[in-house]
C-alpha positions in Angstrom: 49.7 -12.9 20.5 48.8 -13.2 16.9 45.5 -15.6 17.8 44.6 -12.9 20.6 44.9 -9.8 17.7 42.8 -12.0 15.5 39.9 -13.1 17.9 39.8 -9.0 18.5 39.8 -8.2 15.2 36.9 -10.6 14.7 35.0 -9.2 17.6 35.3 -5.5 16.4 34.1 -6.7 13.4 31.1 -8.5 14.8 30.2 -5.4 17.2 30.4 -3.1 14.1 28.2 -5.6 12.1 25.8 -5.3 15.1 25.6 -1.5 15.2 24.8 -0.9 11.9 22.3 -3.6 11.8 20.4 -1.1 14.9 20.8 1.5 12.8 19.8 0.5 9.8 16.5 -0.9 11.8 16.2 2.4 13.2 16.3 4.2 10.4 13.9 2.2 8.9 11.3 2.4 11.9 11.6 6.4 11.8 11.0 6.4 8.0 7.9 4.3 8.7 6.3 6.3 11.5 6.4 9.1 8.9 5.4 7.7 6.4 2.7 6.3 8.5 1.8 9.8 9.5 1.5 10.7 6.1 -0.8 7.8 5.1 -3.4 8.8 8.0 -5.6 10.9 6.2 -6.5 8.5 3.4 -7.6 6.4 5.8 -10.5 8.9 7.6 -13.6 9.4 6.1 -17.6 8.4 6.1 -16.5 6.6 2.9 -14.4 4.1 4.5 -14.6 0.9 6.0 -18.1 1.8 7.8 -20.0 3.3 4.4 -21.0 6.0 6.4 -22.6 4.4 9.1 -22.8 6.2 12.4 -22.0 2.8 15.3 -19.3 4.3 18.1 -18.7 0.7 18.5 -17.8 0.1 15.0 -16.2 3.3 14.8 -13.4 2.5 17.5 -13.1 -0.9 16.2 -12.6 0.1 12.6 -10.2 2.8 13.5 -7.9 0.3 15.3 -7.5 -1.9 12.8 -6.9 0.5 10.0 -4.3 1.9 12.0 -2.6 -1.5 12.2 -3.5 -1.9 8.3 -1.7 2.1 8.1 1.4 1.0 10.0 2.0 -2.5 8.4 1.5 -0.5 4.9 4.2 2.3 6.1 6.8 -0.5 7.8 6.4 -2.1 4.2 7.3 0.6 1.8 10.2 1.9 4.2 11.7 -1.7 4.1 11.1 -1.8 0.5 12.9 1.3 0.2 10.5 4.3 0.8 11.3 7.3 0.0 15.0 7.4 0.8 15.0 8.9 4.3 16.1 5.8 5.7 19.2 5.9 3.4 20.0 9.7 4.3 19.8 9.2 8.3 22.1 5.9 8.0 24.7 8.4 5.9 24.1 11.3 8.2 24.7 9.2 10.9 27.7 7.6 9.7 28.7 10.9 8.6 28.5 12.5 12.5 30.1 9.1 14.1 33.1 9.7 11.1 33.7 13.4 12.6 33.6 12.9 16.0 35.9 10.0 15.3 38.6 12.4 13.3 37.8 15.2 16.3 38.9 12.5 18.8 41.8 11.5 17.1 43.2 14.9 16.5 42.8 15.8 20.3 45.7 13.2 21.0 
């Protein structure tokens, strides 16, 4: 019985590990698109990557991979710790999954 409690134990502990590994990577992805929202306009301009030139080629080509450059620079400052929004969804989060935890428990 004992080895039986212990593998359980081990597993709950591995699931929970998993969980807030997901959430902690979500977290971080939703602090990114935002802050990847709020890079976009530096990017836009005649100034930028073209110098002003006017090539719809170019144009569509440039845009793409400044977007990629935009989202690589957002996924990089929320995994270096952004602006904290990451942090306060994980602790909201945790926060909702504690309550409806105690509401469940008090229903029995």
């Amino acid at each position: 019985m004992k080895i039986t409690s212990d593998i359980s134990s081990q597993i709950d502990t591995s699931v929970e590990l998993q969980k807030q590994a997901k959430l902690v990577d979500a977290a971080q992805q939703f602090e990114a698109m935002m802050l990847q929202e709020m890079l976009k306009p530096m990017r836009g301009g005649k100034d930028s990557w073209g110098g002003g030139e006017e090539s719809t080629d170019s144009d569509s080509a440039s845009d793409t991979i400044s977007s990629f450059g935009t989202e690589a620079f957002a996924k990089a400052i929320s995994k270096g710790g952004g602006f904290g929004i990451a942090k306060q969804v994980i602790s909201q989060v945790k926060l909702e999954h504690q309550r409806n935890s105690e509401e469940k428990t008090s229903e029995y």
